[in-house]
C-alpha positions as CSV (number, residue, x, y, z in Angstrom):
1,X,0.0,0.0,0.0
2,X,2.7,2.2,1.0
3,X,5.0,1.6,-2.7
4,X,0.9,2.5,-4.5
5,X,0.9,6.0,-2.1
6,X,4.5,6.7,-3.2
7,X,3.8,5.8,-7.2
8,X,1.0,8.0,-7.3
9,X,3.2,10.8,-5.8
10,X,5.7,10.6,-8.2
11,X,3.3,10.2,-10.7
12,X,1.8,13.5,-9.8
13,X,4.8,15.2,-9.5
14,X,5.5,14.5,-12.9
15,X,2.3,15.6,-14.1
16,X,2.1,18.9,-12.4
17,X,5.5,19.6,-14.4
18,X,4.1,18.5,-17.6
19,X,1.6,20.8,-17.2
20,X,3.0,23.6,-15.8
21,X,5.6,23.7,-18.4
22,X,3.1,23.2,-21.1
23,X,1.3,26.0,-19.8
24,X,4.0,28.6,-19.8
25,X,5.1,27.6,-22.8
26,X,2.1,28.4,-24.4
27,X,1.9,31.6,-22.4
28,X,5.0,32.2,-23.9
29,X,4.3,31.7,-27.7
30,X,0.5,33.4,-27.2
31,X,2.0,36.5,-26.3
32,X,3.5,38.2,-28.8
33,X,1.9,41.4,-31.0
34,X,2.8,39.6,-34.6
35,X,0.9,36.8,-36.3
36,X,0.5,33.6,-34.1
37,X,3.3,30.6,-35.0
38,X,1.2,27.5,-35.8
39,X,2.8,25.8,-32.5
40,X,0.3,27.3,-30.6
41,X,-2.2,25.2,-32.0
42,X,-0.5,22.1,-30.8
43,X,0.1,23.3,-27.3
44,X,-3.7,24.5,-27.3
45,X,-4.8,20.9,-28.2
46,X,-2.1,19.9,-26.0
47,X,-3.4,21.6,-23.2
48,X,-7.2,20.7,-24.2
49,X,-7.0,17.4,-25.4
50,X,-4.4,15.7,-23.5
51,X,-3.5,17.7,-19.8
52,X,-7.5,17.9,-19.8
53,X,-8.1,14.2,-20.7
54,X,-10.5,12.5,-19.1
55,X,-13.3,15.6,-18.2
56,X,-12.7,16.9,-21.9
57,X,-14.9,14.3,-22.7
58,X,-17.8,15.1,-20.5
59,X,-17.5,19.2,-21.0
60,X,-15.3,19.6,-24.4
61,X,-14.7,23.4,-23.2
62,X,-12.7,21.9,-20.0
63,X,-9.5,23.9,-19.6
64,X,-11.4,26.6,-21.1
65,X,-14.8,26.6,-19.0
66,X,-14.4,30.2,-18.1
67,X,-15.1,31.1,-21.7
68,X,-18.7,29.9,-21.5
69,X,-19.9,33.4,-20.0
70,X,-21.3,31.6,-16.7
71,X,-20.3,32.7,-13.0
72,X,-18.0,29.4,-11.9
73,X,-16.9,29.3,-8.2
74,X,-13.2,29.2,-7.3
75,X,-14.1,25.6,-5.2
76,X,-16.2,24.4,-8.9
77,X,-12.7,24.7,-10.6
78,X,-10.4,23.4,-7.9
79,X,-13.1,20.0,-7.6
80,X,-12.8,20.1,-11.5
81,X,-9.2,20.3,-11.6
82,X,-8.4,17.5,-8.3
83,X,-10.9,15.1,-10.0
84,X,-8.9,15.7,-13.8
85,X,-5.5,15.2,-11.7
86,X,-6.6,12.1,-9.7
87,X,-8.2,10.6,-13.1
88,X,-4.8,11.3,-14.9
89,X,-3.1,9.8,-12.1
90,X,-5.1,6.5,-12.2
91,X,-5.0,6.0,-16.0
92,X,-1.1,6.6,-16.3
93,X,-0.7,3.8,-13.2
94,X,-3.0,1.5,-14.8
95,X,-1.5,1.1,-18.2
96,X,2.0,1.8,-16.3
97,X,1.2,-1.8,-14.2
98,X,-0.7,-3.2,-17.8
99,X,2.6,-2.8,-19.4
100,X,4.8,-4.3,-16.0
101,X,1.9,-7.5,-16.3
102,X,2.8,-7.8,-20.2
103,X,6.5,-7.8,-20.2
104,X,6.5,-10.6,-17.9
């Protein structure tokens, strides 16, 4: 139980970097004044599609719910968010233990 606690800690730790970095970098490439490059149209369906994986199904305006015009709490987005982190977390150790089970 203890070595499951500590995978799904490094786990997050290493998705909380991917996304963090993804997000800045995006940041950095939608903020300029001249045309926009067409990378930002990967790290927009980066962040979307794939850091917003499992809710972007249910609500395909996930990252981006803010957009929709409606009043949305700060404790709506942080269940939103811990709910998309801990599904993320579970999917990556699942196929991360499918592939342990297949090489042996």
């Amino acid at each position: 139980m203890k070595s499951v606690f500590f995978e799904f800690i490094k786990i997050g730790k290493f998705l909380m970097f991917y996304e963090i970095i993804s997000f800045m970098i995006g940041i950095v490439f939608a903020m300029n004044d001249g045309p926009r490059p067409k990378i930002t149209d990967v790290i927009a369906f980066n962040l979307q599609y794939i850091c917003g994986f499992p809710l972007v199904l249910i609500n395909d305006q996930y990252p981006f719910f803010l957009d929709s015009g409606k009043a949305v709490s700060s404790n709506q987005i942080l269940l939103m968010w811990g709910v998309n982190f801990l599904c993320q977390i579970l999917f990556i150790y699942i196929i991360k233990k499918m592939f342990a089970f297949w090489r042996k």
